[in-house]
N, C-alpha and C positions, 0 to 999 in steps of 0.2 A: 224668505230667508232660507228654506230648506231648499228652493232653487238655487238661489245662489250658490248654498255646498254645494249642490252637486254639480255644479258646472266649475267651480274649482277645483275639487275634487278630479271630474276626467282633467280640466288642463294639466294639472298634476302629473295625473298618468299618463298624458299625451309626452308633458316635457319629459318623465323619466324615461321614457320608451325610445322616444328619441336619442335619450342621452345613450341609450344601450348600443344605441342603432349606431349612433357617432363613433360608442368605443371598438366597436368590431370593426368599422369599416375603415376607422385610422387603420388597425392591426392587419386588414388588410390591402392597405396602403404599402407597407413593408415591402422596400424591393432591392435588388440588386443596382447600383448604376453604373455605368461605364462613360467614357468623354466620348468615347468612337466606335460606329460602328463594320465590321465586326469587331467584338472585342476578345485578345486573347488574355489570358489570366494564368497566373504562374504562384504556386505555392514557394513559399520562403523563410526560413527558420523568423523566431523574433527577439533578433538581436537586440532590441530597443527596451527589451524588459528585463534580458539578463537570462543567465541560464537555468533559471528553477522555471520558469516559468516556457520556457520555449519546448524543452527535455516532453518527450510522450512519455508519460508513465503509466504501464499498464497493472493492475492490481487483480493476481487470480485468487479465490478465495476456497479452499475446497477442506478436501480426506486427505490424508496423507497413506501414504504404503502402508504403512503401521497399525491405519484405525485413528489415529486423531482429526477431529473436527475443527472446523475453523481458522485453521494454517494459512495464511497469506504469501504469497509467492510473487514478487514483482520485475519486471524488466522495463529498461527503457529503450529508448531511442531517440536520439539529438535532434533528429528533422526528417521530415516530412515533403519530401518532392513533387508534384503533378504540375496538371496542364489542364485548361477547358477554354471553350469558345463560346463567347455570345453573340448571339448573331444580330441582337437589339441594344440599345443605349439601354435599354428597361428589360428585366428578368426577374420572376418570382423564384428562381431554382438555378443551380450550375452544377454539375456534373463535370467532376477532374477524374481524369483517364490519368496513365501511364504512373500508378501512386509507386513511391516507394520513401519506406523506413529505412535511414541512413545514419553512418557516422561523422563526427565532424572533419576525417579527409574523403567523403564522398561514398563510402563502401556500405554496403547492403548489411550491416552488421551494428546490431541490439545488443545489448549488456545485461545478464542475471548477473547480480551483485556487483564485482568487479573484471568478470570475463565477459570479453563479445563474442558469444557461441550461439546467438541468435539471430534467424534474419527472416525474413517474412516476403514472401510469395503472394500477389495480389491475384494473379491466372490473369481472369477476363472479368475482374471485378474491380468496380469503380465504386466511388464516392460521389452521394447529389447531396446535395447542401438545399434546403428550402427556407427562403428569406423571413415569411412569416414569423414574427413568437424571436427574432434575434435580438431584438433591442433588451427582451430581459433572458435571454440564455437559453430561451424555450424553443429554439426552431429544430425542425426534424435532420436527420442523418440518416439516410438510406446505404445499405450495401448493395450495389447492384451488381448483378453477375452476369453476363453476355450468354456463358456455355453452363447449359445445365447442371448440376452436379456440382458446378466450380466453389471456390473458397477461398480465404484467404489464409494460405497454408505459413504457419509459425513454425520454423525450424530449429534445431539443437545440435549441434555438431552434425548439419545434411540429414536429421533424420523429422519427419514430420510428427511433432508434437502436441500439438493444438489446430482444430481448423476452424474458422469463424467464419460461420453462413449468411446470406442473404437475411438484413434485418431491417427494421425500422425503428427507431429511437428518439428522444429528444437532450436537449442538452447541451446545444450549438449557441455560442454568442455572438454577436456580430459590433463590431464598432469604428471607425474612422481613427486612425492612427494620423490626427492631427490635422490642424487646418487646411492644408495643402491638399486634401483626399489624396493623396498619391497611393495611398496604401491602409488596406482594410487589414485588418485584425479580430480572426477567427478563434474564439475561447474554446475548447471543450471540458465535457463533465459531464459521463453518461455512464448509465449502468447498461449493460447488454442485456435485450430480453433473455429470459431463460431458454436453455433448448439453442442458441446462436452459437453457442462457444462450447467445442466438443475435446476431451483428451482424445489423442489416437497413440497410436502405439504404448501405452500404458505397460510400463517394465522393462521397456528397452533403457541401454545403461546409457542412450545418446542422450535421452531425455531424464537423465536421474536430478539435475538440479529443480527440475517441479518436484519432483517424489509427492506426489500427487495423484489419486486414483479415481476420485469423484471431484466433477466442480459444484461448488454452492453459488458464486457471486465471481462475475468481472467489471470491474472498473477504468474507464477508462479518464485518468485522476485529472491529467492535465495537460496541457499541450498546445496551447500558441502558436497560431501561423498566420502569418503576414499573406493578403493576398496581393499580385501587384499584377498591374493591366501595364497593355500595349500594343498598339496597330499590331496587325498583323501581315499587312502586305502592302507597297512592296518591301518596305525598311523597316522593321519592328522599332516604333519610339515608344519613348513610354506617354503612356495616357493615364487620366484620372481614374478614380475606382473610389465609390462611396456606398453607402449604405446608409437608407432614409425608409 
C-alpha cells in the first residue's frame, strides 16, 4: 500500500513537472511569422479601432517649478512610422529603424494639450520588439541606440526637453488583426525604468508647458500600431504577417 503511494505520488510529480515543462516551452514557442522570405514590415497607425486607441499617449509624472508633487503632464502623437526586415518566415524579435512620431498630415509634430509644439528626435535609436510574453501583453521593448550617448530627444518649440535613454521594459501586446493575418496589431502599456526619462533644460521658457523640475513616473498609456509585411524585392506586394 505504502508503495503504491509512493509511486503515485512521483507520477504526480513527474505529470506536474511536465505540465511546467509544457507551459514554458508553449511561451517559448511565441514567434513572429512572415509568408515570405525576406520579409519587410512597416509600422501603421490603427485605423481599425478608432482614434483613442491608435493616439500614443505619453504620461509624465513629476515636481512642478513651484514644489508640487505628483503633477501629470501628458502629450500625444497620432502615429508612429518605422521599417524592419526579416530575413526568416520565423523571428523571436524585430527591430524598426527609421521611427518617427507623427501628425495626422505626416509632420514630425506631438500635441501638449491642444498645441503641436512637440516632436521627437529618435538619433540612432531604434525599437526591438521581442515575441515572447505577447499573447498576454508581457513581451519586452528595448531602446537601442547605434551611437553612444544617443537618446531619444523630445522637443518644445526646437529646444530639447526631455531625453529617453537606452532601456528595457515590458508591456508589448501582440495580436492578429483578423483572419486574413494580413496585419498584426501591436498594444502598448509600459512604465519606463526609472533613471530612462531625464528633464534637460529645466527653466527654459521653450519647455514651460512641462513646468516640471523632477520626474517621478512616465507612462507610456497607449498606442496601437498595425504591423503590415511585404516582399521586399523586386516589387514590394504585400504578404501575410501573424503572430503564434
Amino acid at each position: 500500500m505504502i508503495r503504491n503511494l509512493k509511486v503515485l505520488i512521483a507520477a504526480a510529480m513527474a505529470l506536474a513537472a511536465f505540465g511546467a515543462f509544457s507551459a514554458s516551452a508553449h511561451a517559448a514557442e511565441e514567434l513572429f511569422h512572415c509568408s515570405v522570405e525576406p520579409c519587410t514590415l512597416t509600422l501603421a497607425p490603427d485605423e481599425a479601432t478608432g482614434t483613442t486607441t491608435a493616439h500614443h499617449v505619453f504620461t509624465v509624472k513629476g515636481e512642478t517649478n513651484a514644489g508640487a508633487k505628483g503633477v501629470t503632464v501628458s502629450y500625444t502623437c497620432e502615429k508612429l512610422s518605422g521599417e524592419a526586415t526579416s530575413s526568416s518566415k520565423t523571428s523571436t524579435e524585430i527591430t524598426f529603424t527609421n521611427l518617427k512620431y507623427t501628425n495626422g498630415a505626416g509632420l514630425q509634430k506631438c500635441k501638449v494639450g491642444a498645441s503641436e509644439t512637440v516632436t521627437s528626435n529618435f538619433t540612432s535609436c531604434d525599437f526591438n520588439f521581442k515575441s515572447a510574453g505577447g499573447a498576454t501583453s508581457t513581451a519586452q521593448v528595448h531602446l537601442l541606440c547605434t551611437t553612444a550617448g544617443d537618446a531619444i530627444d523630445i522637443n518644445m518649440n526646437g529646444v530639447t526637453c526631455i531625453k529617453v535613454t537606452p532601456f528595457t521594459t515590458t508591456g508589448i501586446g501582440l495580436h492578429d488583426a483578423g483572419v486574413a493575418e494580413e496585419v498584426l496589431t501591436a498594444t502598448t502599456s509600459i512604465t519606463f525604468p526609472k533613471g530612462s526619462v531625464d528633464l534637460v533644460n529645466v527653466g527654459n521658457v521653450n519647455c514651460a508647458a512641462l513646468n516640471l523640475k523632477a520626474i517621478e513616473e512616465v507612462k507610456y498609456t497607449t498606442g496601437n500600431t498595425l504591423i503590415k509585411a511585404e516582399t521586399d524585392s523586386p516589387t514590394p506586394t504585400a504578404a501575410k504577417v501573424w503572430f503564434t
